[in-house]
C-alpha positions as CSV (number, residue, x, y, z in Angstrom):
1,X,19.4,77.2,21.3
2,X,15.5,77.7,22.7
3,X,14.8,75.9,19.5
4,X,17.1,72.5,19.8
5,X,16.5,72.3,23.7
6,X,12.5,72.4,22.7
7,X,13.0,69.8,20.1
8,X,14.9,67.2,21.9
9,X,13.0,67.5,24.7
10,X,9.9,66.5,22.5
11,X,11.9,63.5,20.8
12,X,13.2,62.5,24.7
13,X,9.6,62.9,25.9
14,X,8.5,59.7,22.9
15,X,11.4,57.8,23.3
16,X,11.2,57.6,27.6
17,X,7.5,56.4,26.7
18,X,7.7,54.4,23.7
19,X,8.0,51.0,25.5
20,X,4.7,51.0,26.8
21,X,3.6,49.2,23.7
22,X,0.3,47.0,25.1
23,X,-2.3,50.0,26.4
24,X,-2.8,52.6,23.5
25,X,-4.1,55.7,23.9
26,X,-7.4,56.2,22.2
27,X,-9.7,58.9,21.4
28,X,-13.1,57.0,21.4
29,X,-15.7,57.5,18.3
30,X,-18.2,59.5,18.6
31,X,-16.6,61.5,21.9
32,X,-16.3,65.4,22.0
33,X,-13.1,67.4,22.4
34,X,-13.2,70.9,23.9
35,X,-10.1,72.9,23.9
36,X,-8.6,75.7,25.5
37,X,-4.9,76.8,23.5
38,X,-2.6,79.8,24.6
39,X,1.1,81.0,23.6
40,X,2.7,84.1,24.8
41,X,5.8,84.5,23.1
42,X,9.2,86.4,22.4
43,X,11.0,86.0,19.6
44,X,14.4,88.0,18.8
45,X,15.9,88.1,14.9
46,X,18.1,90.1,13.2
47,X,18.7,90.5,9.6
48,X,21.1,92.2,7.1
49,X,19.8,95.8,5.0
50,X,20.3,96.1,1.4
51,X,23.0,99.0,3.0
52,X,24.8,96.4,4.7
53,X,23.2,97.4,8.9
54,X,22.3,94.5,11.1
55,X,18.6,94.7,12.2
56,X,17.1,93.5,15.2
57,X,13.6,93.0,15.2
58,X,11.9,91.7,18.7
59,X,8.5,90.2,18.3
60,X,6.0,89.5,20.8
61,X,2.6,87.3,20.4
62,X,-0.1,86.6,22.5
63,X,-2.7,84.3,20.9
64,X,-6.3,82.4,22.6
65,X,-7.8,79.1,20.6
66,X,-10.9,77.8,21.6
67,X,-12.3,74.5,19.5
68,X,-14.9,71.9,19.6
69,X,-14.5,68.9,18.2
70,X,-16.1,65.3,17.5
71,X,-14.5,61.8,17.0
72,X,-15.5,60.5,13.6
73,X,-13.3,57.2,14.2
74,X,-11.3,56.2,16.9
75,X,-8.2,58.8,16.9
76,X,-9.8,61.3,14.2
77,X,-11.4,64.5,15.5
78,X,-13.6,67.2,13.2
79,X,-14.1,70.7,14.4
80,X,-14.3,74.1,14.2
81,X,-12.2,76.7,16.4
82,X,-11.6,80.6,17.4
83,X,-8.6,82.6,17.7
84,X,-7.6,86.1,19.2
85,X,-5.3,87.3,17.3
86,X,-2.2,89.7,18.8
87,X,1.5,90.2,17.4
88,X,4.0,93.6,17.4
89,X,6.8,93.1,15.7
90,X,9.8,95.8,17.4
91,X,12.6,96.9,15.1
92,X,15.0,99.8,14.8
93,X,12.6,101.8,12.6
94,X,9.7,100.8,13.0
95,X,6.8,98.6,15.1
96,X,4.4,96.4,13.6
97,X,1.5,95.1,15.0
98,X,-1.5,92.7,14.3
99,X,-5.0,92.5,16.3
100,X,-7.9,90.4,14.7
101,X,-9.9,87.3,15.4
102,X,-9.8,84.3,13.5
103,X,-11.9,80.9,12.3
104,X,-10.9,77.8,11.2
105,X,-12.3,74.1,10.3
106,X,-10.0,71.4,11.5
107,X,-8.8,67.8,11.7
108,X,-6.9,66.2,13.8
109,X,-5.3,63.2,13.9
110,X,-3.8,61.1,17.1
111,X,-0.5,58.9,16.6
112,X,-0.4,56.7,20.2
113,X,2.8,55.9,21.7
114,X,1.4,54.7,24.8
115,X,-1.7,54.4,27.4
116,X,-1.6,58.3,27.9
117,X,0.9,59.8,25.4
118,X,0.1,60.5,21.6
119,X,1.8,62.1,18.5
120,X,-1.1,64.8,16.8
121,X,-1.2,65.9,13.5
122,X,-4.1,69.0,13.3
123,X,-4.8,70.1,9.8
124,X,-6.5,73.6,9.5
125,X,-8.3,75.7,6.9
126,X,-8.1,79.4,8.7
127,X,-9.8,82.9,7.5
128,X,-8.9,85.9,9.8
129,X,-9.8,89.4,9.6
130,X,-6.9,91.5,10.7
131,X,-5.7,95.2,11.4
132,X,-2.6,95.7,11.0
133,X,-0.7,99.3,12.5
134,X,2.9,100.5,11.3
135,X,4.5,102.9,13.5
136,X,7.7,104.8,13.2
137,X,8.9,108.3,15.3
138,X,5.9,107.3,17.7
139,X,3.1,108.3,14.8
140,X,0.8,105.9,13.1
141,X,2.4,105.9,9.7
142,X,0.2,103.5,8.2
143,X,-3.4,101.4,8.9
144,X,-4.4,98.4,7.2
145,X,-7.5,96.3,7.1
146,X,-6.5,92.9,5.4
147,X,-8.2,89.5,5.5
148,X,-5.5,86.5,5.9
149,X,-6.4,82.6,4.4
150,X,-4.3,79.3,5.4
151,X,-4.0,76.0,5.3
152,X,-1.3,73.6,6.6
153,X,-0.3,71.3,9.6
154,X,0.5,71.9,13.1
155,X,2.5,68.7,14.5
156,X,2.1,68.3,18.0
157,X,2.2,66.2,21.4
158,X,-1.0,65.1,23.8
159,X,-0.6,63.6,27.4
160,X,-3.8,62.5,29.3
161,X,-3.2,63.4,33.2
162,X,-6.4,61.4,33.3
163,X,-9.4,59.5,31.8
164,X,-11.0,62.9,30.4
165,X,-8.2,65.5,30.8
166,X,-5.2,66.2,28.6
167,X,-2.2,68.8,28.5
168,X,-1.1,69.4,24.5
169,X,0.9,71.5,22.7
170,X,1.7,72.2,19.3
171,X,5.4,72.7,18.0
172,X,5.3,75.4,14.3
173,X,3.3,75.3,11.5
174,X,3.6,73.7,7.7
175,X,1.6,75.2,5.1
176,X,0.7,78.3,2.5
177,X,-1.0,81.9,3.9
178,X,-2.3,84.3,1.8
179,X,-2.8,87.7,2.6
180,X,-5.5,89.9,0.6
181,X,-5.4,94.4,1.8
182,X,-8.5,95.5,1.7
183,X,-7.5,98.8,2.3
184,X,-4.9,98.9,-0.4
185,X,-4.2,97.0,-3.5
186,X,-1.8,94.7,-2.0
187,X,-1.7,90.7,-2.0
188,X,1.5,88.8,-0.3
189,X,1.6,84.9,-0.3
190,X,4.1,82.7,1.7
191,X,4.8,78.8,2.0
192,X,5.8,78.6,5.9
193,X,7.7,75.9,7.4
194,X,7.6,77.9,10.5
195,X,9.0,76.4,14.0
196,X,9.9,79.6,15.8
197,X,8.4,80.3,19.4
198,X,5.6,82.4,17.6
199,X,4.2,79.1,16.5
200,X,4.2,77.0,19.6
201,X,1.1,77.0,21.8
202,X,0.0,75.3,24.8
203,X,-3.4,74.2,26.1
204,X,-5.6,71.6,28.1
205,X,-8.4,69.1,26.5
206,X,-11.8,67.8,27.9
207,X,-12.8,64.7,26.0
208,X,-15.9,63.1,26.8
């Protein structure tokens, strides 16, 4: 329900601005782009056992982006950003949780609707060095060391507030992660077309 509400509200928020067809937003060449990007999030699930019992995991994430970027062309921005890294996944048996810090290259590219509202497109290529905890019956079962590769799209919306300042956020993530154990012989890879709460972010821009 979170989900749809979010969604609509997006497609609402083009629509009510799509008439304003003369100014156009533009991201100047050769202009930098600082930003700040945050999420705290909850998410609730609940899947079905190879025994047949319904369980509920509860997940929690609190992530930080920084990233600088340049206009190479009006509209197109080349960077490089830095993440904190936090997510416990809460189940019946068991909690799971992530702490690391992560890097990534990126482009992103601005779709204008109007004067001050754009659709984004930011492309990543992401390395992050993780540790990851399992804990059941209150004991640290298990710790893992594992180093986690991306790459994929996160669709978004920007609004300038004014000449130099922005709000934006981005709505889930498209792409392919790899994760390589370095503490075990273990290697997992997923295809993610991921719009749950744990992918949405908010976050302010400084473009001058």
């Amino acid at each position: 329900m979170k989900k749809l509400l979010l969604v609509s509200l997006f497609f609402t928020t083009l629509f009510s601005y799509a008439q304003e067809k003369n100014d156009k937003f533009t991201i100047k060449k050769g202009s930098w782009n600082y930003e700040g990007q945050f999420s705290l999030n909850f998410y609730n699930s609940s899947t079905k056992s190879n025994n047949g019992q319904i369980v509920t995991n509860n997940s929690f994430g609190s992530n930080f982006k920084l990233q600088v970027g340049n206009a190479i062309q009006d509209n197109l921005v080349l960077g490089l950003g830095i993440e904190s890294i936090g997510n416990t996944i809460y189940s019946s048996k068991a909690i799971n949780s992530e702490l690391g810090v992560g890097y990534y290259t990126y482009f992103k590219k601005y779709f204008p609707i109007n004067k001050r509202l754009s659709f984004h497109l930011q492309g990543e290529l992401r390395y992050a060095n993780i540790k990851e905890g399992i804990k059941s019956e209150g004991i640290f079962n298990t710790q893992n060391r594992l180093n986690r590769y991306s790459i994929g799209l996160r669709p978004g919306i920007t609004y300038f507030l004014s000449k130099n300042i922005a709000l934006q956020a981005n709505l889930g993530f498209i792409g392919y992660t790899r994760n390589d154990y370095t503490s075990i012989e273990k290697t997992s890879n997923s295809f993610d077309f991921d719009f749950s709460p744990l992918n949405f972010s908010f976050g302010i821009l400084f473009n001058f």
